[in-house]
C-alpha positions in Angstrom: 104.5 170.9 64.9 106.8 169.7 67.5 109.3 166.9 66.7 107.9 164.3 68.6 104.5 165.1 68.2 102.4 162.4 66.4 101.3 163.3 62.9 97.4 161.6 62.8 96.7 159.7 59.5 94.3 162.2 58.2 97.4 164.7 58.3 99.3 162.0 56.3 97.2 160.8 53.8 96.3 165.1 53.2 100.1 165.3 53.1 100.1 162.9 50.2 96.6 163.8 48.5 98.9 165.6 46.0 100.9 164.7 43.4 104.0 166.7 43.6 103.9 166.6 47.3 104.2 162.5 46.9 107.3 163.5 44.0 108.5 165.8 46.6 108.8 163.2 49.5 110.7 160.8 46.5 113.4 163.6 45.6 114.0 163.8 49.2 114.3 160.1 49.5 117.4 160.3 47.0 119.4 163.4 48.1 120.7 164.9 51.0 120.6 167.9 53.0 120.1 170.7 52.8 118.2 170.6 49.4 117.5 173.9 47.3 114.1 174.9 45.6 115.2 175.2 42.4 116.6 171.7 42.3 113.6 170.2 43.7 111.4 171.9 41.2 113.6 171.6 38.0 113.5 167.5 38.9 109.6 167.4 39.9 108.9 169.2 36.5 111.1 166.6 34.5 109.3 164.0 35.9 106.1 165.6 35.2 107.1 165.3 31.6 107.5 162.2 29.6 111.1 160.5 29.8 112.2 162.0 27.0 111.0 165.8 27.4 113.0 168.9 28.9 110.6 171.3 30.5 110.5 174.3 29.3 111.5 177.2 31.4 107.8 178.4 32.2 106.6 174.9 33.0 109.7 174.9 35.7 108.9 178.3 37.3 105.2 177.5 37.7 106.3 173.9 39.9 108.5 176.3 41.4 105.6 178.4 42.8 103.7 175.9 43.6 106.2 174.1 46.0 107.0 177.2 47.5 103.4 178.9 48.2 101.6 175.4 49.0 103.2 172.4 49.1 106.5 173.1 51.1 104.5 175.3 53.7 102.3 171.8 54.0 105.0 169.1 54.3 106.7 171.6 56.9 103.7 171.7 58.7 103.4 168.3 58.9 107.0 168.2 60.4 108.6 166.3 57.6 110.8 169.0 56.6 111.8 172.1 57.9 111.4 175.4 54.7 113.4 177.7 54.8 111.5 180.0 52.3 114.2 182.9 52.6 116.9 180.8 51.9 114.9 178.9 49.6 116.3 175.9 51.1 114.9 172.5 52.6 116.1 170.5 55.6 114.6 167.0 55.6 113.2 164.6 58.5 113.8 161.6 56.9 113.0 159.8 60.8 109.5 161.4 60.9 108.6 161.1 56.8 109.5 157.1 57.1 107.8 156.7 60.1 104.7 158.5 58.9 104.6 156.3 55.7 105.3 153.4 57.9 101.8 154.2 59.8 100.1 154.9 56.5 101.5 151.7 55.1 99.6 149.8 57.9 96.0 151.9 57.8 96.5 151.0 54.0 97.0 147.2 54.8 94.1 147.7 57.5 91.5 148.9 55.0 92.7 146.2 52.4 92.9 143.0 54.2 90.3 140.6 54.0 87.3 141.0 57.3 87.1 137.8 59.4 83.8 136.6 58.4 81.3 133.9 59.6 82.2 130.5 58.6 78.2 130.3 58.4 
C-alpha cells in the first residue's frame, strides 16, 4: 500500500477486528523503532494472561506465530508498519496508525451520536 494512500474504514475497523492486532497497535504506541518479534509477542502473551501470570514458553511461541503468519502481514498491508519477516523486525508508522484511528474515532462518533429527529 503506498504511503499516502488512504486506508478506507472497512480496512481499519478489519485491521482491529482482532484482539492481538488491537495489543499490537498498543505495544507499538509505547516503544520505538525498530521493534523485534520476539518482544512484541513475549508482551502480547503477558498481557493475555492475568496480571499476575508468566506465560509459559509454549503459550509465547504460539502468539509468536500468530503475529508472524497473520497479523503482521495484515497491519503491514494496511500500511501501519512496515515487517520485515526475515529480520523478524518491525518498523512502525505511527503518522498513518494515528491518523487511521483518528478517522475510526469519528465513524465511531458518527454511528453513536444521537439522529436529528422531528420535533413532531
Amino acid at each position: 500500500m503506498e504511503s499516502d494512500e488512504h486506508v478506507s474504514v472497512d480496512d481499519i475497523f478489519e485491521g482491529l477486528s482482532h484482539n492481538r492486532r488491537r495489543l499490537a497497535l498498543q505495544y507499538f504506541k509505547q516503544y520505538e523503532n525498530p521493534i523485534e518479534l520476539d518482544d512484541l509477542a513475549e508482551r502480547i502473551a503477558r498481557w493475555e494472561q492475568t496480571p499476575t501470570a508468566v506465560p509459559a514458553e509454549v503459550e509465547v511461541e504460539a502468539v509468536r506465530t500468530a503475529l508472524h503468519r497473520t497479523h503482521l502481514p495484515k497491519l503491514d498491508e494496511l500500511g501501519f508498519i512496515e515487517y520485515q519477516s526475515e529480520r523478524e523486525a518491525i518498523l512502525t508508522n505511527n503518522a498513518r496508525i494515528t491518523a487511521a484511528m483518528e478517522n475510526a474515532i469519528i465513524v465511531v462518533g458518527f454511528l453513536y451520536d444521537e439522529p436529528a429527529g422531528d420535533d413532531d
